[in-house]
N, C-alpha and C positions, 0 to 999 in steps of 0.2 A: 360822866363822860364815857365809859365803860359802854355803857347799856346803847347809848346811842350811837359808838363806835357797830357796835353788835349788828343794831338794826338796820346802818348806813353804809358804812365805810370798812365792813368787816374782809368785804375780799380786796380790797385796794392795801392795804394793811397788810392781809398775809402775804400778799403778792412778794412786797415791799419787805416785809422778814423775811419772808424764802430769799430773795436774791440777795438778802445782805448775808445771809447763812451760805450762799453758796459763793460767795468769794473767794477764801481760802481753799474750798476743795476744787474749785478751778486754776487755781494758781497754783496749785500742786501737781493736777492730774496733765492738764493743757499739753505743758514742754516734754512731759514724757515723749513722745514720739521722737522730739529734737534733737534728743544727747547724742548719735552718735553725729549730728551734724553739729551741732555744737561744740561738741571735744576737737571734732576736726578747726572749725574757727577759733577756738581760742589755745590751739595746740596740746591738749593734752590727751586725757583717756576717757571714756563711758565711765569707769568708778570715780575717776575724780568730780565727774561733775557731778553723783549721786549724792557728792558732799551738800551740795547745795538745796537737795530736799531736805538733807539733815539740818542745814540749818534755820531754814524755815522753820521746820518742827520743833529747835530752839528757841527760835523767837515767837512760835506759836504756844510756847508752856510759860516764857516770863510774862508773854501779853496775859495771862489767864491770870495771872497774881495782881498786875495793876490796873486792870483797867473795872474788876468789879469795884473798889472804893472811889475810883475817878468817876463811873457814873451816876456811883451816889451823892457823889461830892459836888458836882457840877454840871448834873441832869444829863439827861440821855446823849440827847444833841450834841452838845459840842464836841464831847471826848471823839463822836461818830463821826462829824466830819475832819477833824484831824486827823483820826486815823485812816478814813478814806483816801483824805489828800495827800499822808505820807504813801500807803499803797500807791497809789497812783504815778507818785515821782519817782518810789524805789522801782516798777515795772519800768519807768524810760528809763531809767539807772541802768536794771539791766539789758535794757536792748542796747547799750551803750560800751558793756562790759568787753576789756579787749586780754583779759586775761580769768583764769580761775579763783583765782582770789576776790576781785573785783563782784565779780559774779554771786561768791557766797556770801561776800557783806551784803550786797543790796538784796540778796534772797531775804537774808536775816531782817534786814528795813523792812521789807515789803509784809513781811509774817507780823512783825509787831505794828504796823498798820492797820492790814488785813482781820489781826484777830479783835480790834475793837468791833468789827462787824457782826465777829460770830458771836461775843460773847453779850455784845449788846443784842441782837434779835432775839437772843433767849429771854436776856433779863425784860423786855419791853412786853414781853406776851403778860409777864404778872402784872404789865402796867394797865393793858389797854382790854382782858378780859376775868371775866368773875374765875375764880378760883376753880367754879366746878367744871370750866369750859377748858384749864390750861392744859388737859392731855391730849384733848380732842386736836387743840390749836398745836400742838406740839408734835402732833404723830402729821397732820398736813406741812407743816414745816419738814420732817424725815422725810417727808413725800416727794416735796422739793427738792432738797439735799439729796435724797438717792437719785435724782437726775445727771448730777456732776457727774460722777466717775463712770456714767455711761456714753453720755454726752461730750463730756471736756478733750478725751485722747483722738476721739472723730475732727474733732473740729481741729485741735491742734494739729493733726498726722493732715487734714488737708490744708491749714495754713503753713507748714514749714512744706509741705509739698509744692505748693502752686508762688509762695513770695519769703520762702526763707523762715530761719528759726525766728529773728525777731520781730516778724509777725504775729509773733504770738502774744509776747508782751507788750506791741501795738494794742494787740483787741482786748488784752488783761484790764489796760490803763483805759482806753473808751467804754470797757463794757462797766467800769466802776464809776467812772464819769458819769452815766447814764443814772446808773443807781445812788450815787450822790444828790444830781438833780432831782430823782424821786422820793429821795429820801428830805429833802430838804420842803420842796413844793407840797408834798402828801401825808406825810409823816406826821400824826401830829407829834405833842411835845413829850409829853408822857409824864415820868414823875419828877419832879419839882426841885432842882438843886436843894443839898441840905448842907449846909457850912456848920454842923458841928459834928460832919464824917471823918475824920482825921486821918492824915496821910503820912501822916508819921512812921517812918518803919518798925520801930520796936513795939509799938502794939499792935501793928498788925501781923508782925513774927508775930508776937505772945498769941493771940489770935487763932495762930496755923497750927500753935502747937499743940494747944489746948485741945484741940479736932484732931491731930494728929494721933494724940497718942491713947483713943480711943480703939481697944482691939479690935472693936466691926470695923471700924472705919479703915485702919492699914492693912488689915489681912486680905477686906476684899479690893482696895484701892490696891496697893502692890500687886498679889497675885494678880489681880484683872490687866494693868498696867503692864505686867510682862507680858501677859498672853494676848493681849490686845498689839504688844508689839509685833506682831508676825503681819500686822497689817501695814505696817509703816517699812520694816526690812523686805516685803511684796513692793513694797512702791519705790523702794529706792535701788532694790536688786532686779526688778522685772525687766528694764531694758538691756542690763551687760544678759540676765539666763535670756532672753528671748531673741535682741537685734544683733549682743554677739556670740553666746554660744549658739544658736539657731538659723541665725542669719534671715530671719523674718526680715518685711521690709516695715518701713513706719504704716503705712496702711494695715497692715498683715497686724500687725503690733496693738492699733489702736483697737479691731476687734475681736483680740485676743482681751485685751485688758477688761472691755467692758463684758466680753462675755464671765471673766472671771466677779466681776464687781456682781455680776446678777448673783454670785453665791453666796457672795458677805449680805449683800441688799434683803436675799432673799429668805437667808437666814433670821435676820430679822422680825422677819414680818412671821415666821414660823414661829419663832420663839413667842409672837402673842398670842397665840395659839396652844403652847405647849405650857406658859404661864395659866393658860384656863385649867388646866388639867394638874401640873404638880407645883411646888412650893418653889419661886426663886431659885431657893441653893441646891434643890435635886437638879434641877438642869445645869446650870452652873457649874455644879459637880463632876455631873456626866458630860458634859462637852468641856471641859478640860480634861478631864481622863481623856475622850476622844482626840483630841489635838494633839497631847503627849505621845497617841498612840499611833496617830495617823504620819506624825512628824518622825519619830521616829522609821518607821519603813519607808518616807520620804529620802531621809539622812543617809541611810542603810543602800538602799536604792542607788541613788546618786552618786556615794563612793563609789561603789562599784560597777559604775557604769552602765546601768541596767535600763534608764530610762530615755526615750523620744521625748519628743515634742508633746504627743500627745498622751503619754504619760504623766508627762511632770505637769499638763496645765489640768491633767485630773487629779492631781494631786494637793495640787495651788485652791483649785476647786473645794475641795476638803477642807483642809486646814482654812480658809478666809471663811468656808460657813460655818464653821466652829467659834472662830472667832467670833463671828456676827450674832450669836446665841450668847457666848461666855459677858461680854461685855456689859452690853443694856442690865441684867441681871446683876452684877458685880457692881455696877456704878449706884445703881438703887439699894442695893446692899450695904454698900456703905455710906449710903447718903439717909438712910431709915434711923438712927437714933438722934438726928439733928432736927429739930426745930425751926426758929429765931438764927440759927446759924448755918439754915440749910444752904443758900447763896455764897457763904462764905466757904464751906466743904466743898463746895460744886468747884468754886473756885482751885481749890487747894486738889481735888481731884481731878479736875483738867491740869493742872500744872506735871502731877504722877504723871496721869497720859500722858502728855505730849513730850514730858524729862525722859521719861523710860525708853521711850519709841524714839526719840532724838536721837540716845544714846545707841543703841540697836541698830538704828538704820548708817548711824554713822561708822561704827566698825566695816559697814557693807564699803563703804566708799576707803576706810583708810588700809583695808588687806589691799587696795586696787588690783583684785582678782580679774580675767577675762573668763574666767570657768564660774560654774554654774556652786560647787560645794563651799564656798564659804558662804554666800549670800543662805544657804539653804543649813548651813551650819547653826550660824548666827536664830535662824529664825527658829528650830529646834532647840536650841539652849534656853532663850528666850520662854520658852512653851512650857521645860522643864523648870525652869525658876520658878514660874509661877503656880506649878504644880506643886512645888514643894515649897512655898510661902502659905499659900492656903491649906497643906496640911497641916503645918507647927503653929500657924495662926489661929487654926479653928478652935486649939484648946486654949487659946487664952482667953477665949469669946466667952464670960462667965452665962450670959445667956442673949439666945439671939432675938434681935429686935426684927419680928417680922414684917413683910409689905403687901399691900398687895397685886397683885397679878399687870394690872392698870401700869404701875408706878415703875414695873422693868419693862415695861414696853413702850412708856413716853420719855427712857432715857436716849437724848440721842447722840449720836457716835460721829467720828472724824471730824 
């Protein structure tokens, strides 16, 4: 099946992974432009409603733990359109929400939805090409994926502009709609339910632990997962530093944000580059030190009142391409002594991700600051955690499992 996927159906297929991969980063990035119109309809503040990025990114770390044994369990298909279908009804949920609370449940619905999409288009590439094909397939899927967060706040900043905030999560629910149908019509089936996958909790904790307490595996999984949080505390502080300390409007907002995604995006694509040249963990290394270093005069900065507009988003600029180097590097790092259990780590290190970054982004929403220094606090603290997790962890590394150069640059991010 594979091979004649390859020579027939290969761009209908990626197509089809890309847009199920860019669900969640549009559900994320889209309503940014909306909060302060949003706070205004359901009465409360810009931070209160950042809560609700925060808990998508909850319900995008518990989806990472169940839904890799539900696809093995009961084949690709189905677990995907359940969680389509529940996306689908938590976005009318919230274009229904008439208070804050309401709001951050159906966020939370909508992420554990959402995330069978993203973790199933990963798992479906080892379905449908050869082994030697899945980085290639996997860096055009990033390709995809870095479309969102350029894309999603445009579109959003002109639907809450021209018919209101809950136009947004109108075109969330049709645009998944759309990609359900193709997903269902085009898709083929993939790999084959297996009913002696158990779903049982206690061996699948025993499972996480075992992976767990492998010293590559938490040193670069933790440090990576604090310093990756400065991209999640950007997403959920960018509209109180920009729409209220700035007074940007939603337009002004939305190409600010994607101009700043070009530094995370673009970092990236650098870091394949800079992997041709030195080992993983020299970079790794050295763009954490950088971020420690650049967040710091950041922090420094902003107390004391030193920076504009066009300061801080060269700043932001910094720190998110730091980011975008430290991570892909960090993830493959502690995904290289795994095997037979690499699916299962992958697992258990999106969960880090998205737990660390939940927690992170969520301090931004419960200070409910209107000033710019705690969201820039948060993301500096953040930066130094994980500065000083990968130092104490590196000695316990008795010795390091190296990768190569390919393997941090087909890991992909958000």
């Amino acid at each position: 099946m594979r091979m004649s996927l390859l020579h027939k159906n290969t761009f209908v297929v990626i197509l089809i992974l890309g847009a199920l991969s860019t669900v969640s980063p549009f559900a994320i990035d889209m309503y940014l432009p909306a909060f302060p119109q949003i706070a205004g309809a359901l009465h409360t503040t810009v931070a209160q409603i950042s809560l609700s990025v925060s808990s998508y990114f909850i319900g995008l770390a518990l989806g990472q733990v169940f839904y890799g044994p539900l696809l093995d369990r009961f084949g690709r298909k189905k677990p995907l359109y359940v969680g389509l279908v529940i996306f689908i009804l938590a976005s009318i949920g919230c274009m229904f929400a008439r208070n804050i609370e309401t709001l951050i449940v159906f966020r939370f619905i909508q992420a554990l939805g959402g995330c069978a999409a993203q973790v199933g288009s990963m798992t479906m590439v080892r379905d449908f090409f050869p082994v030697e094909e899945n980085a290639r397939v996997i860096s055009l899927l990033i390709l995809i994926l870095s479309v969102s967060p350029l894309l999603a706040p445009t579109v959003g900043g002109l639907l809450v502009g021209y018919w209101g905030w809950q136009a947004v999560f109108i075109t969330l629910a049709a645009i998944t709609a759309v990609i359900l149908a193709a997903t269902t019509i085009f898709l083929p089936r993939g790999h084959r339910p297996d009913p002696t996958v158990s779903l049982k909790p206690w061996p699948i904790m025993l499972g996480f632990y075992h992976i767990f307490k492998n010293p590559q595996f938490y040193t670069f999984a933790i440090s990576g997962a604090f310093a990756f949080a400065g991209l999640f505390v950007y997403v959920a502080g960018a509209p109180i530093i920009f729409m209220e300390v700035f007074h940007v409007s939603a337009h002004t907002f939305s190409g600010i944000f994607a101009f700043l995604s070009i530094g995370f995006i673009g970092a990236s694509q650098v870091n394949v580059i800079l992997g041709r040249r030195f080992k993983p963990e020299t970079v790794f290394r050295t763009a954490l030190y950088c971020q420690a270093f650049f967040g710091a005069i950041f922090l420094i900065g902003t107390f004391n009142h030193w920076y504009g507009l066009y300061a801080t988003i060269a700043l932001f600029f910094l720190n998110l391409a730091c980011v975008g180097i430290i991570y892909p590097n960090a993830a493959a790092l502690a995904l290289a002594p795994f095997g037979e259990q690499a699916g299962r780590a992958a697992a258990l290190l999106g969960f880090l991700q998205m737990g660390v970054g939940a927690l992170a982004s969520t301090g931004v929403g419960l200070l409910n600051s209107h000033e710019a220094l705690p969201a820039i606090a948060v993301l500096v603290i953040s930066a130094f955690i994980g500065f000083i997790i990968y130092t104490w962890g590196k000695r316990q590394i008795p010795a390091l499992t190296e990768i190569s150069p390919e393997s941090a640059a087909a890991i992909p991010t958000y």
